[in-house]
C-alpha positions in Angstrom: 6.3 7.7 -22.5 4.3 4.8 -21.7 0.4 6.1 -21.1 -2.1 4.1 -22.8 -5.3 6.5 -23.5 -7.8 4.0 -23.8 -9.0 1.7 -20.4 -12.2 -0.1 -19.9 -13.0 -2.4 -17.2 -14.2 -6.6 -17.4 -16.4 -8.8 -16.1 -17.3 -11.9 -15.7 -18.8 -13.4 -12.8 -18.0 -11.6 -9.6 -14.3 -11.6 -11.1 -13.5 -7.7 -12.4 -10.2 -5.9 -13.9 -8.7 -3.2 -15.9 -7.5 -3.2 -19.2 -5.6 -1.0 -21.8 -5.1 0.0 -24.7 -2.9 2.4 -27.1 -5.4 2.4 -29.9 -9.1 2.2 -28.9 -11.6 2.1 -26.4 -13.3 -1.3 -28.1 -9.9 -2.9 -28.2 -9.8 -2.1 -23.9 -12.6 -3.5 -23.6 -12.4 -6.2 -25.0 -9.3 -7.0 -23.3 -10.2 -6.3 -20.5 -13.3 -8.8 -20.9 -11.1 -11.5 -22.0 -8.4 -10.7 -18.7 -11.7 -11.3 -16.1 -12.4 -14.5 -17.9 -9.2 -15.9 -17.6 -9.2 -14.5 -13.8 -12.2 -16.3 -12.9 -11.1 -19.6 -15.1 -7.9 -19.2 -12.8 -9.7 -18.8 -9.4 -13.0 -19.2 -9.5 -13.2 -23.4 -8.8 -11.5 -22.1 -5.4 -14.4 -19.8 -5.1 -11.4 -17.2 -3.5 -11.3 -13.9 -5.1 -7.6 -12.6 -5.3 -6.8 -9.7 -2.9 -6.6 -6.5 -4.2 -3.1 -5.1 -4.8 -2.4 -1.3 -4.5 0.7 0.9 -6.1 2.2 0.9 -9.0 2.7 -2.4 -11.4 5.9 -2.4 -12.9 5.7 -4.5 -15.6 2.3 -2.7 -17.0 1.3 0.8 -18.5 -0.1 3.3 -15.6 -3.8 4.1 -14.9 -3.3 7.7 -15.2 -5.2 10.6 -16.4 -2.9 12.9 -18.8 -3.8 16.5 -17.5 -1.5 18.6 -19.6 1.8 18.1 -21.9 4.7 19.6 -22.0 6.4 21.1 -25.5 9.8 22.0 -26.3 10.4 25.2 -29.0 10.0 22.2 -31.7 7.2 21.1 -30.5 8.0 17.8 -29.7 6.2 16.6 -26.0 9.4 16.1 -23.5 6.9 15.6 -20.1 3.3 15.1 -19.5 1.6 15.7 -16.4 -0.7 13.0 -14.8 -2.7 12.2 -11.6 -1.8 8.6 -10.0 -4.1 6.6 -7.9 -3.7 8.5 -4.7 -4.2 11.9 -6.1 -1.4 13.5 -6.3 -0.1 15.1 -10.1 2.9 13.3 -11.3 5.7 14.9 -13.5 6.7 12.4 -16.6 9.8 13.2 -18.6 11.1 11.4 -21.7 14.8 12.6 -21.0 15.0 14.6 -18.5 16.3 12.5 -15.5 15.5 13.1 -12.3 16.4 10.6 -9.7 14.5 10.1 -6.1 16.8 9.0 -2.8 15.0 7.5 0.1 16.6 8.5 3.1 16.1 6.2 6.5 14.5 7.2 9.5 16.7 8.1 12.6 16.7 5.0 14.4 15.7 5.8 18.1 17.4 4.4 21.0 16.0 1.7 23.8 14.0 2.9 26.4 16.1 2.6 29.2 18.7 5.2 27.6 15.7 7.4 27.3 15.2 6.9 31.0 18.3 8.2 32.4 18.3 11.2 29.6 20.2 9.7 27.4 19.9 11.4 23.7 16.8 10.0 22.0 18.8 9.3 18.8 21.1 6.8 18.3 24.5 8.1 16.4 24.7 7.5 12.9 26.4 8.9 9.7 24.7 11.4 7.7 22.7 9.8 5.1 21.3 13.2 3.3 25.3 14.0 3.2 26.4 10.9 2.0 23.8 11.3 -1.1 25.0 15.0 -1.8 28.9 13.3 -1.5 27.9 10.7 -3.9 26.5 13.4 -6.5 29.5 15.8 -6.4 31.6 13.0 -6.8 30.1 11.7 -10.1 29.9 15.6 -11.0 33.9 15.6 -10.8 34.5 12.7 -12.8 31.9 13.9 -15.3 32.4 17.2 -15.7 30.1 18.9 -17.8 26.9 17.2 -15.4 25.4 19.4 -13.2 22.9 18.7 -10.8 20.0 20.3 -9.1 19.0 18.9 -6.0 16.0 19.3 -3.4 14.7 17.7 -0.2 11.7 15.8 0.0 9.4 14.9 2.9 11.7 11.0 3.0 14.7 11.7 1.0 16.4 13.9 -1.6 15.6 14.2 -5.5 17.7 15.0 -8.0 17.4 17.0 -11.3 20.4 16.7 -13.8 20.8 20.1 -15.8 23.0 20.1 -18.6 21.6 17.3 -21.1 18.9 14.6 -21.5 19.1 10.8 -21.0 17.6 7.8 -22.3 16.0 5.7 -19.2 17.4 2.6 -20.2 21.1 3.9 -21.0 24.1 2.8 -19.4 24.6 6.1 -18.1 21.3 6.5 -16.6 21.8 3.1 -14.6 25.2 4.0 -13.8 23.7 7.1 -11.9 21.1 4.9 -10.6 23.7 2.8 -8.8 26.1 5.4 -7.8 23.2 7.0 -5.6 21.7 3.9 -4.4 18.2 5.1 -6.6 14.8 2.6 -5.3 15.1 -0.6 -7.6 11.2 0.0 -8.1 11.8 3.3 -9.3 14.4 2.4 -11.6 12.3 -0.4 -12.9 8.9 1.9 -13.4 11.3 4.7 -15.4 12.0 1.4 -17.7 8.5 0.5 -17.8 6.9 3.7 -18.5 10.2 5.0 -20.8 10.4 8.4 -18.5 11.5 10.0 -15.9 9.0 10.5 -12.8 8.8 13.4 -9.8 5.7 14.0 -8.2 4.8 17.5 -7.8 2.3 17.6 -5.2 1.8 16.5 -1.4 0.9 13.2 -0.7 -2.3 13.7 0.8 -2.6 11.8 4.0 0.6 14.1 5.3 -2.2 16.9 4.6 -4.6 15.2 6.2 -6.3 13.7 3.7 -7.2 10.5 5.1 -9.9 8.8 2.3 -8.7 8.3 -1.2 -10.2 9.5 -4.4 -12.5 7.6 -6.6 -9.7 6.8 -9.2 -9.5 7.9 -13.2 -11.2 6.6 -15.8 -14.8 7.4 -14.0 -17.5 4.8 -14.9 -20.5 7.1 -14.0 -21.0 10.5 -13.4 -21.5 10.3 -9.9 -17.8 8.8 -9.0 -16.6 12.1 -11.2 -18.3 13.9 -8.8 -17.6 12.5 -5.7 -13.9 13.2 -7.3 -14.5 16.8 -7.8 -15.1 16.8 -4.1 -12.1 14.7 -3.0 -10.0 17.4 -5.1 -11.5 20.4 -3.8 -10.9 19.0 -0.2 -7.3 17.9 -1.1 -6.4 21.1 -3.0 -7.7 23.2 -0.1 -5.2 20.9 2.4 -2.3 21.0 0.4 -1.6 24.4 -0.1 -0.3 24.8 3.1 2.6 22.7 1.8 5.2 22.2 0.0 6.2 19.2 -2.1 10.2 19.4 -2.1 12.7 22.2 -1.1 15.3 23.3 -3.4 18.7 22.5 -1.5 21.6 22.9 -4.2 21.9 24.5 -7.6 24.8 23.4 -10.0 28.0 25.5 -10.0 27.8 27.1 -13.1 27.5 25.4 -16.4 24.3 25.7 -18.8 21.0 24.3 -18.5 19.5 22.2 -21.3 16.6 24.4 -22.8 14.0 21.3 -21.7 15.2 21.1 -18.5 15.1 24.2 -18.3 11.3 24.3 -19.3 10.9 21.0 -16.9 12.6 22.8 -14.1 10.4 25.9 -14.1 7.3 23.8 -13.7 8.7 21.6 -11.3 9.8 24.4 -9.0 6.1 26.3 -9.3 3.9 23.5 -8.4 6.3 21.7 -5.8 6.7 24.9 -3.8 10.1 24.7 -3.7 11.8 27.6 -2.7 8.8 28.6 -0.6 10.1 27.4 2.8 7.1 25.9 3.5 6.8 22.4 5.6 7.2 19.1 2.9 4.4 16.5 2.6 
């Protein structure tokens, strides 16, 4: 799993950035003094400072703060848990797959069907249905896979039980295609080399507007003004629940890591607590 400990941020003019690195906080630094040089070399005659670009970067280690890892009976780390830049805390497996479908949005009819009563909700085929299709049908050509699968606030996510995967196997990607996974998460599990499931709301669907002063802190004062954000957030979102657990495999056995993975997964997401997704 791809999470660099070690990130300092560079200067150099009015030209800033963040750098890693895997084996000291000198060596981020430094990089990260050298990257705002080059930035500045690159755009500073222009006198144009490059727009800020939010989410993830899928060609680069994460920003995120490792909060706790998770140990199989050899004691080998199969998942960590981090925070990512909006606040929410991330599940990150090194095998055990999970896979996130985006459903659409109902498309609503034109306003002059609405008018004269008309359903507000144009026909269409059953997206959620097609996914769970999809699933069972790679279950019966494959039959020792099971899969656990939930509903999320936009889509479905899905947990397979009975082994572990490499993210970068053939088998993995054939997954990916047969249930139409988001070509940016496919290309972060590559990036990172794990698995990722989010475990807690997003926190503008809890009403948490503002977002957090972001990991690593530079003073004391940003850490608190994080504490803050956190209590507010935690307070918000535990009147929800992350995903709801739709579908459990018929029968067959449960890897023993999954089996640790899924027991976390299920606790903090909420997800047999019938409570409304965020």
């Amino acid at each position: 799993m791809n999470f660099a400990p070690f990130w300092a941020r560079g200067s150099f003019g009015t030209f800033s950035c963040w750098r890693w690195s895997f084996n000291s906080a000198a060596e981020a630094q430094a990089a990260a003094n050298e990257a705002a040089r080059r930035l500045a070399e690159r755009f500073g005659r222009d006198e144009k400072v490059p727009s800020r670009q939010r989410g993830y970067y899928p060609d680069r280690p994460f920003r995120e703060q490792v909060l706790r890892e998770i140990k199989n009976s050899g004691g080998e780390v199969i998942g960590l848990v981090t925070r990512n830049s909006y606040g929410c805390l991330v599940l990150n497996t090194a095998r055990v797959m999970f896979v996130d479908v985006d459903l659409p949005e109902p498309r609503r009819s034109g306003w002059l069907k609405r008018l004269f009563g008309k359903p507000d909700l144009t026909p269409a085929a059953n997206p959620q249905a097609e996914v769970l299709a999809k699933a069972e049908g790679w279950a019966r050509k494959n039959p020792r896979w099971g899969w656990q699968i939930y509903r999320t606030k936009a889509g479905l996510r899905l947990l397979a039980t009975h082994g572990l995967f490499e993210t970068d196997a053939s088998v993995s990607n054939g997954v990916f295609d047969t249930l139409d996974a988001d070509p940016l998460y496919r290309q972060l599990c590559k990036t990172q080399k794990c698995f990722r499931a989010r475990l807690t709301p997003k926190p503008w669907r809890c009403g948490v507007r503002d977002r957090p002063h972001r990991w690593p802190w530079l003073e004391p004062k940003e850490e608190a003004r994080f504490k803050q954000w956190e209590t507010r957030y935690q307070s918000r979102a535990a009147n929800f629940a992350t995903c709801e657990l739709i579908r459990k495999p018929d029968g067959g056995s449960v890897h023993p890591d999954v089996q640790l993975v899924l027991n976390l997964h299920d606790e903090t997401t909420r997800a047999e607590s019938k409570m409304a997704l965020a």
